[in-house]
N, CA and C atoms as an extended XYZ file, in Angstrom:
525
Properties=species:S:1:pos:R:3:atomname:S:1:resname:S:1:resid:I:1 pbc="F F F"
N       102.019      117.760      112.018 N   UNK     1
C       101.447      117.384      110.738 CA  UNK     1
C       100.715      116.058      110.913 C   UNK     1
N        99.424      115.825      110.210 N   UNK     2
C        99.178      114.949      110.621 CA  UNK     2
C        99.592      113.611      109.472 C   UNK     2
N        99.080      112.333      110.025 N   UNK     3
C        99.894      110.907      109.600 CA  UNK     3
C        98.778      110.940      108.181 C   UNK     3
N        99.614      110.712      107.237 N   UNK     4
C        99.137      110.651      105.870 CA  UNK     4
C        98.836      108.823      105.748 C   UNK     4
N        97.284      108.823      105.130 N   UNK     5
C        97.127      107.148      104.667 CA  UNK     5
C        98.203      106.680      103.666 C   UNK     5
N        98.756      105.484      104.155 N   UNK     6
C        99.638      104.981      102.824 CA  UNK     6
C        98.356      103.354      102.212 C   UNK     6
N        99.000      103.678      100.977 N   UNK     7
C        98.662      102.825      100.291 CA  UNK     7
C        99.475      101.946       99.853 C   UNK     7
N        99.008       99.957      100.769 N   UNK     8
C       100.200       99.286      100.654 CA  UNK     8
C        99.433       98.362       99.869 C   UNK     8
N        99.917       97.750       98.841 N   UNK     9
C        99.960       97.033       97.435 CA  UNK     9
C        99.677       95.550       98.134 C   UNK     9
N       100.272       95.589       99.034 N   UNK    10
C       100.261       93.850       99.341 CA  UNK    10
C       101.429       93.514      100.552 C   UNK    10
N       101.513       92.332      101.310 N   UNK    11
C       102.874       91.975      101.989 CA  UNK    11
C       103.780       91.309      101.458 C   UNK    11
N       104.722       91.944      102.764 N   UNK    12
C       105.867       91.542      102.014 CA  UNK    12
C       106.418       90.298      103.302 C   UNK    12
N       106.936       89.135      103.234 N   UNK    13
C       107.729       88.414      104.079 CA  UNK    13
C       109.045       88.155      103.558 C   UNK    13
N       109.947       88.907      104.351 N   UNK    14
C       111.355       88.943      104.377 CA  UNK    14
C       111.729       87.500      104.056 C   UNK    14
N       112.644       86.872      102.846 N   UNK    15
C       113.159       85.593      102.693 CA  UNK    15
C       113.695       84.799      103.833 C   UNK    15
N       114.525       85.672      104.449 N   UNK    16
C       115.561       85.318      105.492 CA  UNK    16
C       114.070       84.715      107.328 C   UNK    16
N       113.243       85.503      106.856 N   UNK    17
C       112.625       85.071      107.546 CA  UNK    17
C       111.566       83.726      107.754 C   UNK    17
N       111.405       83.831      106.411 N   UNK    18
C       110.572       82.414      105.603 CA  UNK    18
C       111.068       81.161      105.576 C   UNK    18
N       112.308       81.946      105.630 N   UNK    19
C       113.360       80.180      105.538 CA  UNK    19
C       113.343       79.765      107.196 C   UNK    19
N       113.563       81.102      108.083 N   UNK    20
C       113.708       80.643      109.797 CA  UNK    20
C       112.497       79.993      110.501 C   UNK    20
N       111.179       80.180      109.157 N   UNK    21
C       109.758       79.484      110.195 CA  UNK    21
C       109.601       78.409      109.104 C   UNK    21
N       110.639       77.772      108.267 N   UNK    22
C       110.806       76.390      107.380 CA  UNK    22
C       110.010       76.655      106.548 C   UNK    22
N       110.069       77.581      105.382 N   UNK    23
C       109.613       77.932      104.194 CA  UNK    23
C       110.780       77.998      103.567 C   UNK    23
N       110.551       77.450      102.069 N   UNK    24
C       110.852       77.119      100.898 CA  UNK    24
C       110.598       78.244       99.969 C   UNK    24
N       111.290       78.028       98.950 N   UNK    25
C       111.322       78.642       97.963 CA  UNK    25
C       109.705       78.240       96.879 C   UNK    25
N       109.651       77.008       97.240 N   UNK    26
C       107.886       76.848       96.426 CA  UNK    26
C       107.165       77.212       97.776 C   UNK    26
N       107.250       77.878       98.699 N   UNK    27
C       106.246       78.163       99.475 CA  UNK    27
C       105.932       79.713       99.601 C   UNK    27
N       107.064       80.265       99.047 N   UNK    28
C       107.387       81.815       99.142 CA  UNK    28
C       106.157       82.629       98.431 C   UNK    28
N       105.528       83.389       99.461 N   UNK    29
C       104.525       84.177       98.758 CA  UNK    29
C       104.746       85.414       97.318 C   UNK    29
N       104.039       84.995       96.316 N   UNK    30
C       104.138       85.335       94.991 CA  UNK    30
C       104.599       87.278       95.307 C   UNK    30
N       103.671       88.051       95.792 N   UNK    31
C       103.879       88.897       95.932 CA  UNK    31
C       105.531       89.734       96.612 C   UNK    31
N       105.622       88.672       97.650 N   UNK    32
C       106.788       88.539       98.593 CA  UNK    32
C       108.349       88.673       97.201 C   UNK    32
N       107.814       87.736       96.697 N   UNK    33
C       108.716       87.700       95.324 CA  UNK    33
C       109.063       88.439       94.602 C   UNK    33
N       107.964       89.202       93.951 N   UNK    34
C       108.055       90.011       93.018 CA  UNK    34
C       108.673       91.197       93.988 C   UNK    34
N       108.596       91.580       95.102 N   UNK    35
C       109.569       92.902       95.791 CA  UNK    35
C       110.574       92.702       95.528 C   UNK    35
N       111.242       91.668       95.721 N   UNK    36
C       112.663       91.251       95.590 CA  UNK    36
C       113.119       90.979       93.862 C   UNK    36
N       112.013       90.754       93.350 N   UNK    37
C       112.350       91.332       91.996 CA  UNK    37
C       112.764       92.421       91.330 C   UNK    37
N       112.093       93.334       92.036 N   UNK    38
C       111.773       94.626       91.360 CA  UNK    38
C       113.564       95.366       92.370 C   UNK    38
N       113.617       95.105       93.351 N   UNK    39
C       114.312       95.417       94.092 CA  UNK    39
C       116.437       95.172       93.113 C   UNK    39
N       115.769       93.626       92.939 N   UNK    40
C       117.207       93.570       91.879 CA  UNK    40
C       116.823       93.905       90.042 C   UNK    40
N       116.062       94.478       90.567 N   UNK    41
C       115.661       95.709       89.139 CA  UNK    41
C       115.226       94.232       87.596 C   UNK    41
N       114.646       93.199       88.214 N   UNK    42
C       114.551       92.069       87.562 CA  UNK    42
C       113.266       92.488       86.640 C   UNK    42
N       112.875       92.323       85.390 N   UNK    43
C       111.300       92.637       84.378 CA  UNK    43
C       110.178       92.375       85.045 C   UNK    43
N       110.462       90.784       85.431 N   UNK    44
C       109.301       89.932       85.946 CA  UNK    44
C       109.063       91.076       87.027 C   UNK    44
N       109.555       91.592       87.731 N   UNK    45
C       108.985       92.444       89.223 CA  UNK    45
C       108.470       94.162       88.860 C   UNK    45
N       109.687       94.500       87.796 N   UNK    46
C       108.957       96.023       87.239 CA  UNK    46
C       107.463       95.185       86.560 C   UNK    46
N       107.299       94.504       85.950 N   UNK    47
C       106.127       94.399       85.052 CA  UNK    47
C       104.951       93.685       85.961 C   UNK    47
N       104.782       93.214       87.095 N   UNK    48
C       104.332       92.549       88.359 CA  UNK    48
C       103.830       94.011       88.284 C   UNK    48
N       104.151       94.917       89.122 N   UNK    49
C       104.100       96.058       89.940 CA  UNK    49
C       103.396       97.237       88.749 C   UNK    49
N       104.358       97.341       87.367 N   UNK    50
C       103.472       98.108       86.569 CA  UNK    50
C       102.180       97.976       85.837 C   UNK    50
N       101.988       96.773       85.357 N   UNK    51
C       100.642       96.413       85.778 CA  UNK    51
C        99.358       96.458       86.260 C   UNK    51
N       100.024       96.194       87.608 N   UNK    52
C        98.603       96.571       88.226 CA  UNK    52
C        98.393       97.978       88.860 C   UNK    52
N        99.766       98.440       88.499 N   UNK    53
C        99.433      100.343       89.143 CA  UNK    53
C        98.708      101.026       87.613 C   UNK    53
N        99.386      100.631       86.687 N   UNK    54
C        98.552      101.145       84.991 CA  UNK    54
C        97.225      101.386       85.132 C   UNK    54
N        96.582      100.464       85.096 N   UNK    55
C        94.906      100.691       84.871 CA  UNK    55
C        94.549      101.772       86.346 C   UNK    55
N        94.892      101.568       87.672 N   UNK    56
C        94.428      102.227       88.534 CA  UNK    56
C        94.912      103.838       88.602 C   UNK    56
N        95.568      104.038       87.600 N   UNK    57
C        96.311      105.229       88.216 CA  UNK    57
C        95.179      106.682       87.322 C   UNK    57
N        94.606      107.165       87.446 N   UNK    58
C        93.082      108.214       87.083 CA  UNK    58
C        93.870      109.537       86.914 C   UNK    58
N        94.784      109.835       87.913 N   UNK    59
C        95.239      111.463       87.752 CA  UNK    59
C        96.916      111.419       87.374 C   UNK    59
N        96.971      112.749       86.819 N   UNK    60
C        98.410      113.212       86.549 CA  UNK    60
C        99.165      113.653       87.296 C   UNK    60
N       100.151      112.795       88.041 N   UNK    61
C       100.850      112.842       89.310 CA  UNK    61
C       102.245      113.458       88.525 C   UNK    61
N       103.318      114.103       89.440 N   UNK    62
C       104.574      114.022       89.674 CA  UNK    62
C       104.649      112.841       90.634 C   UNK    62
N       105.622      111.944       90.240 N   UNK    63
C       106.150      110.756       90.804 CA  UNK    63
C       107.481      110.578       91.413 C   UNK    63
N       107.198      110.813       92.609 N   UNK    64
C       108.499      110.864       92.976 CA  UNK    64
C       108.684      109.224       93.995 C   UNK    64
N       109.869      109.360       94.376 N   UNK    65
C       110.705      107.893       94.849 CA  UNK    65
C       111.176      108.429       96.275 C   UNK    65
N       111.116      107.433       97.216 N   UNK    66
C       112.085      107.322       98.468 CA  UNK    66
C       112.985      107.159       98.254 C   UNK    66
N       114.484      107.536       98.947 N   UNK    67
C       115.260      107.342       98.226 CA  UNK    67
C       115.905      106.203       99.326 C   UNK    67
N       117.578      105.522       98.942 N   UNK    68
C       117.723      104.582       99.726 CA  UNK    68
C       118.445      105.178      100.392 C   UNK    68
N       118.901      104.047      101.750 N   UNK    69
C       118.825      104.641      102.617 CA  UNK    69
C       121.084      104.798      102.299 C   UNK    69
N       121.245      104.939      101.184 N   UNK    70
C       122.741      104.803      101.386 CA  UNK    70
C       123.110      105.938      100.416 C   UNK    70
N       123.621      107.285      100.942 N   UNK    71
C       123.833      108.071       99.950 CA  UNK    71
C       124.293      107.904       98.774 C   UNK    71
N       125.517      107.055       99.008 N   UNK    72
C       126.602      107.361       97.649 CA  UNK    72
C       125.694      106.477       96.362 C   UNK    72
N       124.625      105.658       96.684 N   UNK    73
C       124.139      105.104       96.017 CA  UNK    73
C       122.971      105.630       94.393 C   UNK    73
N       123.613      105.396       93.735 N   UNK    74
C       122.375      106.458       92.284 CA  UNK    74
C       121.223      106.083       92.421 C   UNK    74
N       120.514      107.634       91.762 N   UNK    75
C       119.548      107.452       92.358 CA  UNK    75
C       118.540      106.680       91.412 C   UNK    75
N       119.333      105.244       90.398 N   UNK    76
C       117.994      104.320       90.116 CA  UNK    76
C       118.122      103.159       90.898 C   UNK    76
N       116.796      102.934       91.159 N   UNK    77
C       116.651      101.804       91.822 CA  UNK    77
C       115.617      100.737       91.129 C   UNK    77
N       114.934       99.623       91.138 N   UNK    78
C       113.745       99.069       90.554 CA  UNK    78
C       112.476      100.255       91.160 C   UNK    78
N       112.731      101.071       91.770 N   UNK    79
C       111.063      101.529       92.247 CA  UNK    79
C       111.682      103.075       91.313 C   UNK    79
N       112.654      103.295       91.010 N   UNK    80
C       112.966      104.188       90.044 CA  UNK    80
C       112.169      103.879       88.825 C   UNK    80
N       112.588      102.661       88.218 N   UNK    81
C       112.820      102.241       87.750 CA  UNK    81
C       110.895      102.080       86.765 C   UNK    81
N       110.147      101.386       87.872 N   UNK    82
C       109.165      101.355       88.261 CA  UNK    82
C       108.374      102.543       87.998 C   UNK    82
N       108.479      103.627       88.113 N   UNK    83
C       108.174      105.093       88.327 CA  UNK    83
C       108.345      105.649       86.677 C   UNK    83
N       110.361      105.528       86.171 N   UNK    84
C       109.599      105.416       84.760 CA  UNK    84
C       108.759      104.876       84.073 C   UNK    84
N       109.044      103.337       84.118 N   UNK    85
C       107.705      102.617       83.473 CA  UNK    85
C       106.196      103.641       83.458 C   UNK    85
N       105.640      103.833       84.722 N   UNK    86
C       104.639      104.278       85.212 CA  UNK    86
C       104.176      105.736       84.072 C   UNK    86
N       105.500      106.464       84.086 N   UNK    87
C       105.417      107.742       82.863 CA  UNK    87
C       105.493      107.525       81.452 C   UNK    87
N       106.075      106.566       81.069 N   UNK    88
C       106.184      105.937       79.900 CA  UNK    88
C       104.930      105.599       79.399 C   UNK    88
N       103.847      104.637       80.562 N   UNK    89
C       102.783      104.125       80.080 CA  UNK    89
C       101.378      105.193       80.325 C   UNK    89
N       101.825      106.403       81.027 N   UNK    90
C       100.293      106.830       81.314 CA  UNK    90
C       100.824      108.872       81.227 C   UNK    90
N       100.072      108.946       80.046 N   UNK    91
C       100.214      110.474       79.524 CA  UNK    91
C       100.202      111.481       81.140 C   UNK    91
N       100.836      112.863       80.920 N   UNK    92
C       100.323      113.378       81.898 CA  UNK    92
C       101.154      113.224       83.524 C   UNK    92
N       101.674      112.214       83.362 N   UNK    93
C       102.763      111.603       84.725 CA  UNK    93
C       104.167      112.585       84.620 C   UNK    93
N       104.759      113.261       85.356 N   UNK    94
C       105.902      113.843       85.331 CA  UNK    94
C       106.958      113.367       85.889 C   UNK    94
N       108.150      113.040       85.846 N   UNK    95
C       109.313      112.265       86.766 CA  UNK    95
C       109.582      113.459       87.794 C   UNK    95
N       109.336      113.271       88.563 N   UNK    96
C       110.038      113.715       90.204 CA  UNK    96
C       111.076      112.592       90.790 C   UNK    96
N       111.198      111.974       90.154 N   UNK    97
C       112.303      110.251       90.834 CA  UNK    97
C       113.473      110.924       91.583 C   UNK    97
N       113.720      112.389       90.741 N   UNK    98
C       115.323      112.422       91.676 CA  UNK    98
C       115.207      113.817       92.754 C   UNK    98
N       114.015      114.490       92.795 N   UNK    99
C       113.966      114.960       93.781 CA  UNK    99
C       113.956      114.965       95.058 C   UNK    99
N       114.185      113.626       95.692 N   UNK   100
C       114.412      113.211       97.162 CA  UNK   100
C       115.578      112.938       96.788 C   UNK   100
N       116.691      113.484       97.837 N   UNK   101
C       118.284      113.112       97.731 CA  UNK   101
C       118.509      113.011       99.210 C   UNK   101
N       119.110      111.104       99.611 N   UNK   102
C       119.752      111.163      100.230 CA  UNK   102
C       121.121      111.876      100.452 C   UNK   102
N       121.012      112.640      101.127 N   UNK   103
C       122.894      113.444      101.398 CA  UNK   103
C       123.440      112.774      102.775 C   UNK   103
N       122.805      111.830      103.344 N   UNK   104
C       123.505      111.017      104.527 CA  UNK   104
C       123.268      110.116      104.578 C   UNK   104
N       124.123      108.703      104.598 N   UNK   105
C       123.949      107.796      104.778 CA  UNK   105
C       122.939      107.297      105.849 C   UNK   105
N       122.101      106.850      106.289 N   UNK   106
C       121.826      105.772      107.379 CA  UNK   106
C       121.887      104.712      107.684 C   UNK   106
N       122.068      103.959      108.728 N   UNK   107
C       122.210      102.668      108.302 CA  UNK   107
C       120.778      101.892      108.282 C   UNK   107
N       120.968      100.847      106.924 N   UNK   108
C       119.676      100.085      106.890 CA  UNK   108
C       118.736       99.663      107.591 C   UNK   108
N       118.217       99.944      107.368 N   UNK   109
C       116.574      100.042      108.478 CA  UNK   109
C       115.989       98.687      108.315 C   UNK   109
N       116.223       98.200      107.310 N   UNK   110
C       116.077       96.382      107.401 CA  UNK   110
C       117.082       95.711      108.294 C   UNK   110
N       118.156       96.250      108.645 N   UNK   111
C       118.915       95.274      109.837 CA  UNK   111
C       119.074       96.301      110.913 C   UNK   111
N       117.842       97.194      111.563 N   UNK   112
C       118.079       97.524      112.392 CA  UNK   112
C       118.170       98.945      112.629 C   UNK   112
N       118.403       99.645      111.116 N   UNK   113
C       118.737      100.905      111.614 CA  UNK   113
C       117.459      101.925      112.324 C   UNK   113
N       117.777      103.054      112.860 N   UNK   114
C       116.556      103.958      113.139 CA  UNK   114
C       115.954      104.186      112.376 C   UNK   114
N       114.476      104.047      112.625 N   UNK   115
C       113.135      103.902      111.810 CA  UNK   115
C       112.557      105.597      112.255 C   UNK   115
N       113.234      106.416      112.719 N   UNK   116
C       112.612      107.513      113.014 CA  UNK   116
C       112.393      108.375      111.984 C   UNK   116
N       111.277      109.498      112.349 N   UNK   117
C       110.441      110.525      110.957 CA  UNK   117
C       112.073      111.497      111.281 C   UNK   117
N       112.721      111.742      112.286 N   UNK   118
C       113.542      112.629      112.577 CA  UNK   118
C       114.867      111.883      111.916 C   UNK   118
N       114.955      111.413      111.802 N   UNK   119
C       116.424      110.431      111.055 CA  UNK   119
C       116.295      110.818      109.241 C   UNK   119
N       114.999      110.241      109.188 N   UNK   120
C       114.860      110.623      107.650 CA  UNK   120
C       115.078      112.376      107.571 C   UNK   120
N       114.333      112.932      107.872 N   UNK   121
C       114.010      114.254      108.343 CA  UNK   121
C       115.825      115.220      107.973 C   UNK   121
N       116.249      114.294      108.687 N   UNK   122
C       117.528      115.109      108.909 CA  UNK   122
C       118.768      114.413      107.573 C   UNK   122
N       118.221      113.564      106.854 N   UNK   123
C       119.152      113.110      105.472 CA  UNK   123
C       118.712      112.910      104.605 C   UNK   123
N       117.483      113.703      104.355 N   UNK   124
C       116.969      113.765      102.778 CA  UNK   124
C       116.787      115.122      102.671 C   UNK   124
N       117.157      115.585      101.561 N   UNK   125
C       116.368      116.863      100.679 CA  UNK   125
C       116.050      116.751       99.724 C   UNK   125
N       115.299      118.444       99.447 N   UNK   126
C       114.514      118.147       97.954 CA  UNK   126
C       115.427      118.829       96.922 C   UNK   126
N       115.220      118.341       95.685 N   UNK   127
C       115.919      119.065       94.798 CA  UNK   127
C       114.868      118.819       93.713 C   UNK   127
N       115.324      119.847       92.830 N   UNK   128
C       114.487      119.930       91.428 CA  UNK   128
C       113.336      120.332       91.509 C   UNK   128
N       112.801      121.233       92.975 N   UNK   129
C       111.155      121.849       93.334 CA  UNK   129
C       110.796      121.766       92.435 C   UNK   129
N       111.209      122.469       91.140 N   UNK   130
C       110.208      122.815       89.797 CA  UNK   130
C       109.351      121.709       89.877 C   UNK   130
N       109.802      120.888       89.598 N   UNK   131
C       108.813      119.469       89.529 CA  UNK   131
C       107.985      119.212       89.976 C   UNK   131
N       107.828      119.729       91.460 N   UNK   132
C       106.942      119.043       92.418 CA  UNK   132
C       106.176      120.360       92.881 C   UNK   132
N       106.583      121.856       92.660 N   UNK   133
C       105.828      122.661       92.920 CA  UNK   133
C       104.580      122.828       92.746 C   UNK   133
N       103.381      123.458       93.519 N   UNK   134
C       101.961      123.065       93.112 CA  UNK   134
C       101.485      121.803       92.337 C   UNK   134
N       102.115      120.459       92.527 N   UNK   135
C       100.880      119.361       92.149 CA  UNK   135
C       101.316      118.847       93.005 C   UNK   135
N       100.038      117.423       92.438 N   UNK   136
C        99.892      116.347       93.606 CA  UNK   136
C       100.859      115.377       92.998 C   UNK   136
N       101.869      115.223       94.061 N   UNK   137
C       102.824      113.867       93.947 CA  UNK   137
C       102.695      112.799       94.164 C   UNK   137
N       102.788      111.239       93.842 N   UNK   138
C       102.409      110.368       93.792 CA  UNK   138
C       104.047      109.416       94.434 C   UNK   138
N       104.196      109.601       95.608 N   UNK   139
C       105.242      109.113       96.087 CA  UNK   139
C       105.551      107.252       96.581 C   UNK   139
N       106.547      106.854       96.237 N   UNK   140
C       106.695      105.592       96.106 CA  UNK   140
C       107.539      105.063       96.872 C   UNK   140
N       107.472      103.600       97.534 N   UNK   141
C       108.529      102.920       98.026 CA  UNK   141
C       108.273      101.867       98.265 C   UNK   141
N       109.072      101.311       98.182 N   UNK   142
C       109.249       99.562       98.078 CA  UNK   142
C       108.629       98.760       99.133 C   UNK   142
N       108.820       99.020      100.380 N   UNK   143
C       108.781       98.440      101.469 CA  UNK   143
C       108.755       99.140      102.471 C   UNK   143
N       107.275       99.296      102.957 N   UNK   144
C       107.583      100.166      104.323 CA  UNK   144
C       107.633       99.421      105.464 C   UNK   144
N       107.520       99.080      106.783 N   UNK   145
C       107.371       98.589      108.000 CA  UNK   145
C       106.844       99.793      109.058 C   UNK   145
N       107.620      100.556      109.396 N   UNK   146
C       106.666      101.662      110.418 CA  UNK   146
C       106.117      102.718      109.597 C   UNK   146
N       106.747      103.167      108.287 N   UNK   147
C       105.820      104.459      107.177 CA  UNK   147
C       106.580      105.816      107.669 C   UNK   147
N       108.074      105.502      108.277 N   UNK   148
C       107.996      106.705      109.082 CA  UNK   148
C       109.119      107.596      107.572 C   UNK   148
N       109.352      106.675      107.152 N   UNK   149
C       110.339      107.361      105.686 CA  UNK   149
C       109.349      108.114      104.467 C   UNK   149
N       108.551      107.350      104.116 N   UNK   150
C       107.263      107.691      103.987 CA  UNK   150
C       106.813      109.014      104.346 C   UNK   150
N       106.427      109.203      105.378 N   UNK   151
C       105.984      110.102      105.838 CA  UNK   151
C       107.279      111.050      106.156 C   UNK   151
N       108.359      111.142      106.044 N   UNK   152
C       108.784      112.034      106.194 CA  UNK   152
C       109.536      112.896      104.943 C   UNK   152
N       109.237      112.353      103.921 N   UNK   153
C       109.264      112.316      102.403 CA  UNK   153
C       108.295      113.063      102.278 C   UNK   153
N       107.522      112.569      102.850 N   UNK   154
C       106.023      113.455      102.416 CA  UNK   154
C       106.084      115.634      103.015 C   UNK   154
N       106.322      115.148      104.261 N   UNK   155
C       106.817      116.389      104.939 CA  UNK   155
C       107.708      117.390      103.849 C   UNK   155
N       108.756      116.807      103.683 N   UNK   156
C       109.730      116.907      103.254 CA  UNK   156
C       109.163      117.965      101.439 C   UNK   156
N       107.980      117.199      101.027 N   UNK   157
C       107.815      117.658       99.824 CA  UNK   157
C       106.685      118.546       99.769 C   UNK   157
N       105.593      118.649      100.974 N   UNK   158
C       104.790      119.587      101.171 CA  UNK   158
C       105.340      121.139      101.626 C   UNK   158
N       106.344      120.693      102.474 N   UNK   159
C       107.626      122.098      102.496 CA  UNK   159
C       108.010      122.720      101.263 C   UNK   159
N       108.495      121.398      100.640 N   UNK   160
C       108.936      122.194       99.416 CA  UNK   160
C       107.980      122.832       98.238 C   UNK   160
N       106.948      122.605       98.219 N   UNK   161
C       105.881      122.909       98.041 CA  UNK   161
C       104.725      122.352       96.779 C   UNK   161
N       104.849      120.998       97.346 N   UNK   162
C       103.748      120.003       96.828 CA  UNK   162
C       102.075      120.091       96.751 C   UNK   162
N       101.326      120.468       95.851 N   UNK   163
C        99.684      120.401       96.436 CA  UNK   163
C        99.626      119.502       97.480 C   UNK   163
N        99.868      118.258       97.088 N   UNK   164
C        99.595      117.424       98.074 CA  UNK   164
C       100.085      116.146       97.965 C   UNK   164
N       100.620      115.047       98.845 N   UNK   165
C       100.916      113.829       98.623 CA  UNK   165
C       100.861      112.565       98.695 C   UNK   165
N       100.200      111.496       97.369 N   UNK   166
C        99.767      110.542       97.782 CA  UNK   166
C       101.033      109.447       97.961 C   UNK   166
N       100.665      108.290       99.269 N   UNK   167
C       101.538      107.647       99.383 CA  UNK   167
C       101.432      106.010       98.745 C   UNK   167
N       102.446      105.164       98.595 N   UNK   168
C       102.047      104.185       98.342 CA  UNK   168
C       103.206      103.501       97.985 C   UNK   168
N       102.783      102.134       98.574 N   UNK   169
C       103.880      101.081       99.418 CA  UNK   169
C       103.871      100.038       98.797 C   UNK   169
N       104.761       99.496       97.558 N   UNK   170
C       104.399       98.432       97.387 CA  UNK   170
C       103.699       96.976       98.006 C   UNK   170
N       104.271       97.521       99.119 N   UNK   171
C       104.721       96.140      100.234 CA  UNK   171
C       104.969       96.288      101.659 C   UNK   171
N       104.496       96.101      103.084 N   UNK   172
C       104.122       96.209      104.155 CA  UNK   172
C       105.187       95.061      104.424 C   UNK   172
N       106.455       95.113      105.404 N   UNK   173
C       106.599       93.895      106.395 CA  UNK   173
C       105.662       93.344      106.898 C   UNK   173
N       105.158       92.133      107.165 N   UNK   174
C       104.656       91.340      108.132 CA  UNK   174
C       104.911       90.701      109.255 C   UNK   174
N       105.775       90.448      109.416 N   UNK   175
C       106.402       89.807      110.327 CA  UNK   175
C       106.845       90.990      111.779 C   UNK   175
């Protein structure tokens, strides 16, 4: 299959990392911020993020979510969260949010865990097809670094039988 374009919103620099090259909290990039907003499901970061996806968004997507990477975990998150907003404000948007289900834990891919399309591949499924059958999905996630969750989400929902799927990243690691 081939590698689907993602669409990344902006970067992201890990805190823990900002502080190790002597950055501050007034030095912390605005955007950098608002992930970690939205992430502890904070307004300031849903309303950052809904915002500026509102005016750009032209077609009537099913919206679906990456899910995290920790099963037992529900499935809202701020990019859930985010995703309602998104249907709330723009006619025509359908919730797909809970059709990606982690059923296996992995371990966090921010400290390390496997970043592979085959890792995801093998602990997500789809549920709730109805949703996502024949349209174009508008798939979401917080933070990518290699795109390989991303993209295997994507797989994952063209199987199940998606027209087609756009991607889009709030936020790119940099570092």
């Amino acid at each position: 299959m081939l590698e689907a374009e993602i669409t990344v919103l902006g970067e992201y620099r890990p805190w823990g990392w900002h502080k190790e090259q002597g950055g501050n909290g007034g030095d912390y990039p605005v955007h950098s911020s608002r992930v970690l907003d939205l992430k502890k499901r904070y307004e300031r970061g849903l309303r950052y993020f809904a915002d500026y996806m509102v005016p750009r968004i032209k077609t009537a997507y099913a919206i679906a979510v990456v899910p995290s990477h920790d099963a037992a975990k529900a499935s809202k998150s701020g990019v859930h969260d985010l995703a309602d907003r998104l249907i709330e404000k723009l006619h025509g948007l359908t919730s797909a949010g809970a059709c990606l289900v982690r059923h296996t834990t992995v371990p966090k891919l921010a400290t390390g865990g496997d970043r592979s399309i085959e890792t995801h591949l093998n602990s997500i499924r789809v549920d709730n097809v109805d949703r996502i059958r024949g349209r174009v999905v508008l798939l979401l996630d917080d933070v990518t670094t290699s795109g390989n969750s991303l993209l295997a989400c994507r797989r994952l929902l063209l199987e199940a039988g998606a027209a087609d799927v756009k991607l889009v990243a709030l936020a790119r690691t940099t570092h």
